[in-house]
N, C-alpha and C positions, 0 to 999 in steps of 0.2 A: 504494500500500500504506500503511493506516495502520498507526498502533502497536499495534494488535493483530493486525496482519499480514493483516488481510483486505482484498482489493484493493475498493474504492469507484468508482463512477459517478458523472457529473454526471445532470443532470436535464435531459432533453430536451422538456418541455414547451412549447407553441409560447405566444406570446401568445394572451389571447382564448381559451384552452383552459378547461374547467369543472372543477375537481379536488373530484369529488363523493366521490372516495375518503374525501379527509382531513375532510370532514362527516360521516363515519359515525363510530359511539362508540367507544371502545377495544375493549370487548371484540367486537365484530363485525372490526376490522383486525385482533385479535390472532388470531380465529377462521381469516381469510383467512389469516393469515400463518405460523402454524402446518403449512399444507402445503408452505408453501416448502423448501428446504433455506436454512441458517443465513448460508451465504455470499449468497443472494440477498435475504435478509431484512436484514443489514447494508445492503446496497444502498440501501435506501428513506431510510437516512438523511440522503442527498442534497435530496431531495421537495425539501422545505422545512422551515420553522424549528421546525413541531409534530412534524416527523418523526425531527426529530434526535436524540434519545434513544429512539424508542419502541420499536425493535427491542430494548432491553435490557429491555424491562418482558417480551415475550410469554413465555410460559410453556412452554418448549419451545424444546431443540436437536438439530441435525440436523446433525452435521459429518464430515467422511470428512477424514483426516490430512493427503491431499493436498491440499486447499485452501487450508495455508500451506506459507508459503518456510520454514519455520522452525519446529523441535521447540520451542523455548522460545516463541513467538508460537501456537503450539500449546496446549499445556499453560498459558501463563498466560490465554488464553482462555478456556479450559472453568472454569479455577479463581474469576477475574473473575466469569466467568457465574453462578456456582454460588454465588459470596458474596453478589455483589447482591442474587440471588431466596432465598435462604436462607431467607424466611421466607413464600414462594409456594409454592401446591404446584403440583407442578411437571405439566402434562401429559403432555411426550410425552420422552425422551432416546433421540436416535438416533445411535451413533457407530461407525464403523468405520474399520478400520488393518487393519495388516499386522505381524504380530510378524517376519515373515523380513527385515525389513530392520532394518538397525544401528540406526538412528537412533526406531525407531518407540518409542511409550510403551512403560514396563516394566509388568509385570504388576501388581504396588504398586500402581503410581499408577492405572492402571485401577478396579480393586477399590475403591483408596478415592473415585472418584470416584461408585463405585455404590453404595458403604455411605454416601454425600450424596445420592442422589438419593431414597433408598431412606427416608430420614428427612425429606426433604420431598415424601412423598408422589406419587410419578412413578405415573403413570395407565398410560402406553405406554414401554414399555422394550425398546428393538433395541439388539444389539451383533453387531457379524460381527469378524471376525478371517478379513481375503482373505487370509493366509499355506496353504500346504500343506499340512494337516493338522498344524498344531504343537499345537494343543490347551495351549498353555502357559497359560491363565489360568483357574484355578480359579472360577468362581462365588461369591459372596460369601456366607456364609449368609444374610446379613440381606436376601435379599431372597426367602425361602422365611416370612418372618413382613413383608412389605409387603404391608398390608393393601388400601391402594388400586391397588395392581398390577390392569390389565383387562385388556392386552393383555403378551405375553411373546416377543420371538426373537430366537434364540439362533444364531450361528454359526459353528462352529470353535472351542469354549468345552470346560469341559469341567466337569460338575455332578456335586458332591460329595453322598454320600448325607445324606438329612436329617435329624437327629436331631427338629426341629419343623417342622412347614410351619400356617402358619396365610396363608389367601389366599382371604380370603372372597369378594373382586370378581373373580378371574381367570376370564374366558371363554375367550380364546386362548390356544394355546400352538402356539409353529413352534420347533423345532428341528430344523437342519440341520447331521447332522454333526457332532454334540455327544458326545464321549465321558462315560463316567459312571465314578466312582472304585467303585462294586461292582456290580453283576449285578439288586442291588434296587431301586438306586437309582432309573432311571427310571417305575418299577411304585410305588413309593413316593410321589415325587409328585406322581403323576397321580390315583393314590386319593383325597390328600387337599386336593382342589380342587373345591368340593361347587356350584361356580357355574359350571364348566368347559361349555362348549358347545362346541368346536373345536380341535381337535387334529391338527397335520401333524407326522410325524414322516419323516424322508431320513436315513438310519442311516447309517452306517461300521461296516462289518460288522467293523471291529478294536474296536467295542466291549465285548466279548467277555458279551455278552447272549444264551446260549441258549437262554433264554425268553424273552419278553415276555408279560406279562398286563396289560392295559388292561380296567381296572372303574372305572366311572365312573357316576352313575346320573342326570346331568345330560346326558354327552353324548351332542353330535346329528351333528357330523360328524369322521371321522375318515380322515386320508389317511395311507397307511403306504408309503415308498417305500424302495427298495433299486436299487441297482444290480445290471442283470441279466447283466452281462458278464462279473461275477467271478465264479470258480470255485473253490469252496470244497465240499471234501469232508464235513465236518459240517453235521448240520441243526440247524436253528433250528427253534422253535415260537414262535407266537403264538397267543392266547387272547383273547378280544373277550369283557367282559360287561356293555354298556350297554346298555340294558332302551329306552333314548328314542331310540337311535341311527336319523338316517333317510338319513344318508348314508353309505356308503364306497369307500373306495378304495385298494388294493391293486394296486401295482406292482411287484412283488418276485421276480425268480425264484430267489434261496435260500432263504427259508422253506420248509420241507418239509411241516409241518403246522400247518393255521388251523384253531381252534376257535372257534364262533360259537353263544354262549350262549341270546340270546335275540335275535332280529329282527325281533317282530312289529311293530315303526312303521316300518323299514328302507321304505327308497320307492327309493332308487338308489342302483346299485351300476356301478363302475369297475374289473374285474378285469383284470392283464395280468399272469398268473405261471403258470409251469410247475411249479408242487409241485415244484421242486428236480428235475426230471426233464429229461434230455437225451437228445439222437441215443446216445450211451452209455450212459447211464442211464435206462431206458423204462420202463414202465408195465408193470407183472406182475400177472396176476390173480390170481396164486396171495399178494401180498402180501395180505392180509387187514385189515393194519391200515392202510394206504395205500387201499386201494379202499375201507375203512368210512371212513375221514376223508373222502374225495373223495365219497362219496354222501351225507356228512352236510352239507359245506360244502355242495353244489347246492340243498339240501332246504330248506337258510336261505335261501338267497338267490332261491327257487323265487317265493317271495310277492310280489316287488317290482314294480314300476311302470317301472320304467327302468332297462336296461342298456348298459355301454358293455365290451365283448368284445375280448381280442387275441386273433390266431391262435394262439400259442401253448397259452391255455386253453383254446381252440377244439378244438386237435388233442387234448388231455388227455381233455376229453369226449369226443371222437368215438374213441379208445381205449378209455375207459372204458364206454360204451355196446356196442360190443362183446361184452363180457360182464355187462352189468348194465340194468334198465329207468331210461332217465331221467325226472328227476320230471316232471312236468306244473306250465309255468309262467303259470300258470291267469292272473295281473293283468298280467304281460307286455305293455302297449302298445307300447314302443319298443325298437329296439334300435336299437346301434350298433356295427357290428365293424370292427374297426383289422385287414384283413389284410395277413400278406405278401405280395404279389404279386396273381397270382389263384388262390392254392390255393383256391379255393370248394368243393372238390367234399365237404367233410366237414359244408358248413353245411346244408344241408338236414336234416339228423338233428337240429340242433340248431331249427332253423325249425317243424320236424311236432309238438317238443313245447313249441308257442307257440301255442296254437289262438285266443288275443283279438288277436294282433301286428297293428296297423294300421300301423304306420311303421318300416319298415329301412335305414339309412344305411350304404352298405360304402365305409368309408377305407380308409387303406395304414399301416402301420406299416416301420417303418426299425431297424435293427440288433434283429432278431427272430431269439431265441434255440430255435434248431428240434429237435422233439422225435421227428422220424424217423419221423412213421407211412405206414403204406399203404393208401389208401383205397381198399374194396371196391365194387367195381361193385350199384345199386341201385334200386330202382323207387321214384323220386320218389312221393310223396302230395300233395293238393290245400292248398293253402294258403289258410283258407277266410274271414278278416277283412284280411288284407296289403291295405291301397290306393294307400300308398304308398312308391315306392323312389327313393331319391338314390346313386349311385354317383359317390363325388367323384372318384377318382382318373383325372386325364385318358384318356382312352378312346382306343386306338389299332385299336383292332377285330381283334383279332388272337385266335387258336383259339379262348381260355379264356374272354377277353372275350365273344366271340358266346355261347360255352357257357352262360356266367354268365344272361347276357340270355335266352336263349331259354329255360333253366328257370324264371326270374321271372315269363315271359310266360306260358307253358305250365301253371304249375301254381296261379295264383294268380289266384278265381274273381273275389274284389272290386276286384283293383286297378284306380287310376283312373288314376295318374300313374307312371311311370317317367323319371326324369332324370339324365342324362351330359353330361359336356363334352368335345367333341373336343378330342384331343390339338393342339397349336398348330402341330406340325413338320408337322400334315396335310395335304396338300392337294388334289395328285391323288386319292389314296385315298377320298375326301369320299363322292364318289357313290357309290364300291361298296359303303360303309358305311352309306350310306341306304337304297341297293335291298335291302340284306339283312337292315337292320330294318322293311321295310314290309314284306316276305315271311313275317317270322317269326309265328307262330302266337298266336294269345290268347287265355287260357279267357277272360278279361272284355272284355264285346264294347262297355264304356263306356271301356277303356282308352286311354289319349293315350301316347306315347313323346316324351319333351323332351328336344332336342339343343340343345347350347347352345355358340356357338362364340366365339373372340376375334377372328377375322379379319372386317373392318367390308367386304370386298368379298363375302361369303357374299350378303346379301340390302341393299335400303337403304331398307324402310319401318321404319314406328314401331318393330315387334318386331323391330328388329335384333339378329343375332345369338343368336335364340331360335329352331328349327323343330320344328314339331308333326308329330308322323308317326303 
């Protein structure tokens, strides 16, 4: 440990080694070294004798609390750091603690280390706070008028509304977990950030934000997450009106209603929310205003290119279709649906109004918040561009399983490929699960079935562990 309490290496260099590193210029080592974290960048000071200082020139730190023995080798490090370069600007400042412990920085001294960085120009600016929700450190204003701000995240912080934001380079923004001192303040923000391209926000629904509106007319991706576990009897709304937006993604199941302005560059979309609806709480067609949101949200996201589906939203539509025509989602190439188990029996409703779908991927999803439907017995239709199918979730050939497989087979004229992986606990069962997908039926008579297994005694040519049925 030296005196700035960072532990140091020797250099294990052999003779007759070639150190093509320390031939390269500074700003190419400071380039490498900038992804390092700060403790491993001290490290190099060892090298040799051009290396000895150079870790204090790079333009960027990246330190977590616990990397020193000691609060005060802590804090005089950052402060060292931050005088030396005082008059660099600075690229990236990455720092993260813990306020629940005694010893960790006070909030003061954080802030003023940001209203420093913040006037020499910091490019990439991360702060997390791993404590439990204490949200004890307000945001500095002065970094809503840091002009070279690009990058922005934020964690366990808590951001004060703005009176000015001027952020003319900010592209990113990640907050996770960020409470906000009023209700406008995150909508505030976001508006005025006119270079903004990317936006993840993972809420704490104690931030007590019953709307959200996100207008932006630069951005292009936007991920909006919530925990879907908690149960919370009021609704929230969100409002989306970026005109350029070509990504999103929505994992939320308390929002109750999403309003989605404009979508015409939207190319992929990531839904996993039940409109705030539960086994309790179900889908009424007599609500009017709930069934015109839900046929208006489909209608936006009708256009896109790529979808990725939980079964949750899955059963929302398949209740909702019930009483309503679903749009036709005419540019539909891919899907990808995350279900529970093998509920399948509601996707085909969803399939029939996919008429370009060349590629279906069915995952699993895990702690899936279920919204009680009862699916009606129904006469499949022809599934008339589908070629190909991947079902990741290991395959144990059991009722639903075959179910699933025999409608894919039976009703879809172009497909080429269908692909499974034997579950690994198989193994007796092997053969019976093969004689009953070479029995099963195919409207495409170009179609292949691909089993794919881990067990290296299945077969021992080149295609191991791959058979064609």
């Amino acid at each position: 440990m030296d005196g700035d309490g960072v532990k140091r290496v020797r250099s294990t260099n052999q003779p007759g080694e070639v150190d093509r590193i320390s031939h390269l210029p500074d700003c190419l080592i400071f380039k490498v070294l900038l992804s390092l974290p700060t403790k491993e960048v001290v490290k190099t000071s060892t090298l040799s004798t051009r290396w000895n200082h150079i870790w204090k020139h790079v333009p960027g730190l990246n330190l977590e609390y616990d990397d020193f023995s000691e609060h005060d080798s802590f804090v005089s490090f950052i402060d060292s750091f931050l005088s030396f370069n005082r008059d660099t600007r600075l690229h990236m400042f990455k720092l993260t603690y813990d306020y629940s412990e005694a010893d960790e920085p006070e909030p003061s001294l954080v802030r003023r280390w940001l209203d420093t960085v913040s006037r020499m120009k910091v490019e990439t600016l991360d702060v997390t706070d791993d404590s439990a929700e204490s949200w004890e450190l307000e945001m500095t204003p002065a970094l809503y008028t840091c002009g070279s701000l690009v990058s922005l995240k934020l964690v366990g912080l808590t951001l004060p509304s703005p009176d000015l934001v001027s952020l003319p380079s900010l592209k990113d923004i990640n907050l996770i977990l960020v409470e906000f001192t009023d209700e406008w303040a995150l909508e505030k923000f976001i508006s005025q950030c006119p270079s903004l391209k990317n936006l993840c926000i993972e809420r704490s629904f104690g931030d007590d934000i019953p709307m959200l509106r996100v207008r932006s007319q630069s951005l292009l991706t936007f991920i909006h997450i919530v925990d879907s576990h908690e149960s919370f009897d009021d609704e929230r709304i969100l409002e989306i009106d970026a005109p350029m937006l070509k990504y999103l993604k929505l994992s939320d199941g308390r929002t109750a209603s999403f309003k989605l302005e404009d979508t015409a560059s939207l190319v992929g979309v990531h839904i996993n929310t039940a409109f705030n609806l539960t086994s309790t709480r179900r889908f009424c067609p007599n609500d009017a205003q709930k069934r015109n949101m839900i046929q208006n949200f489909l209608l936006m996201i009708s256009r896109v290119d790529n979808i990725v589906i939980a079964s949750c939203t899955l059963e929302v539509i398949y209740e909702y279709s019930r009483y309503e025509q679903l749009p036709v989602f005419r540019n539909l190439s891919s899907l990808r649906v995350n279900l529970d188990g093998y509920v399948w029996e509601m996707l085909p409703v969803f399939l029939e109004s996919c008429p370009n779908l060349t590629t279906l991927v069915l995952g699993s999803i895990q702690n899936h918040v279920k919204v009680g439907i009862t699916v009606s017995p129904r006469r499949p239709r022809v599934l008339p561009s589908l070629k190909y199918v991947e079902i990741e979730r290991p395959f144990k050939g059991d009722a639903l399983e075959m179910q699933l497989v025999g409608y894919l087979l039976v009703n879809s004229q172009s497909l080429k490929k269908l692909t499974l992986s034997l579950d690994d606990s198989l193994k007796k069962e092997r053969s019976v699960i093969f004689n009953e997908l070479l029995l099963m039926p195919r409207l495409s008579s170009t179609c292949e079935v691909v089993v794919l297994s881990d067990d290296p005694y299945d077969i021992t040519n080149e295609s191991a562990y791959k058979f064609v049925l």
